[in-house]
C-alpha positions in Angstrom: 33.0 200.3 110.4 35.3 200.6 107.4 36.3 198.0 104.2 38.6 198.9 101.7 36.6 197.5 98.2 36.9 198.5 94.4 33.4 199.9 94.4 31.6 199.9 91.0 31.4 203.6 90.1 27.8 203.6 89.1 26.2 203.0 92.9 27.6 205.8 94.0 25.3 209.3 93.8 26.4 212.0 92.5 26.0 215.4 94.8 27.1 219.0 94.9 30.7 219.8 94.0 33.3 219.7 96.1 35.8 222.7 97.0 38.7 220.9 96.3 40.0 220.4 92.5 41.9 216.8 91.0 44.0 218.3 88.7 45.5 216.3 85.6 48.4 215.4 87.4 47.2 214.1 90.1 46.9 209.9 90.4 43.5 208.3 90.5 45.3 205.7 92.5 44.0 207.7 95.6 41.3 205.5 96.7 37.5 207.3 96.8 36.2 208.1 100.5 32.5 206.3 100.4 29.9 207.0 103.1 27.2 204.6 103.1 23.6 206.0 104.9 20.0 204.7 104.7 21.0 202.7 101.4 22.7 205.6 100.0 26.6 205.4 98.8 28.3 209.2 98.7 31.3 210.6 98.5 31.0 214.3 100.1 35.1 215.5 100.3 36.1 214.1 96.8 33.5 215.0 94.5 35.4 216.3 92.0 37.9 212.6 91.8 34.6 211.4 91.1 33.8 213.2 88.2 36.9 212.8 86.7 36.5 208.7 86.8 33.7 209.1 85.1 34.7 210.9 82.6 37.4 208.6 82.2 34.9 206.2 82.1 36.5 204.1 84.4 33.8 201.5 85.8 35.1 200.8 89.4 37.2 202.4 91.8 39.3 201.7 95.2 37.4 202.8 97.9 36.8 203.2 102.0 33.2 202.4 102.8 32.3 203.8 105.7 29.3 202.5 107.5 27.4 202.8 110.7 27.2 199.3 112.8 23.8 199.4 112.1 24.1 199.2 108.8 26.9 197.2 108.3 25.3 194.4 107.9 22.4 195.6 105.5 25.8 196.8 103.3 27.3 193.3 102.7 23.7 192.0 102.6 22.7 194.3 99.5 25.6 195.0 97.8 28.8 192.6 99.0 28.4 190.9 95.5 29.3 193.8 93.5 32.7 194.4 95.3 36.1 193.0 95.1 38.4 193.5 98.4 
């Protein structure tokens, strides 16, 4: 399952770097691709549009949160409060 949220930058952990690079002329309007597993938000693929929110200190972000049906539910249940759709 899928939602498209503005997901508070700060749940999401930070991992290895990506191969791809955001360069300074590319938009930040490109929304974040979010997996959520075993209570864990990540974004493998866009690692580095990640980092550069942060440094722009930017607090929340559009995202896809992706989600097995299994944990759907434990998803909203958690952390539905803390986004906007």
């Amino acid at each position: 399952m899928s939602e498209l949220v503005r997901i508070p930058l700060r749940l999401i952990e930070t991992g290895p770097v990506s191969q791809g690079t955001c360069g300074a002329g590319d938009s930040f309007e490109v929304p974040l691709i979010v997996f959520f597993e075993q209570g864990i938000f990540s974004v493998p693929y866009q690692q580095d549009l990640l980092d550069e929110l942060k440094k722009e200190r930017r607090n929340a972000h559009h995202a896809f949160i992706f989600a097995r049906n299994a944990e759907y539910g434990s998803f909203w249940n958690h952390y539905g409060k803390n986004f906007q759709r």
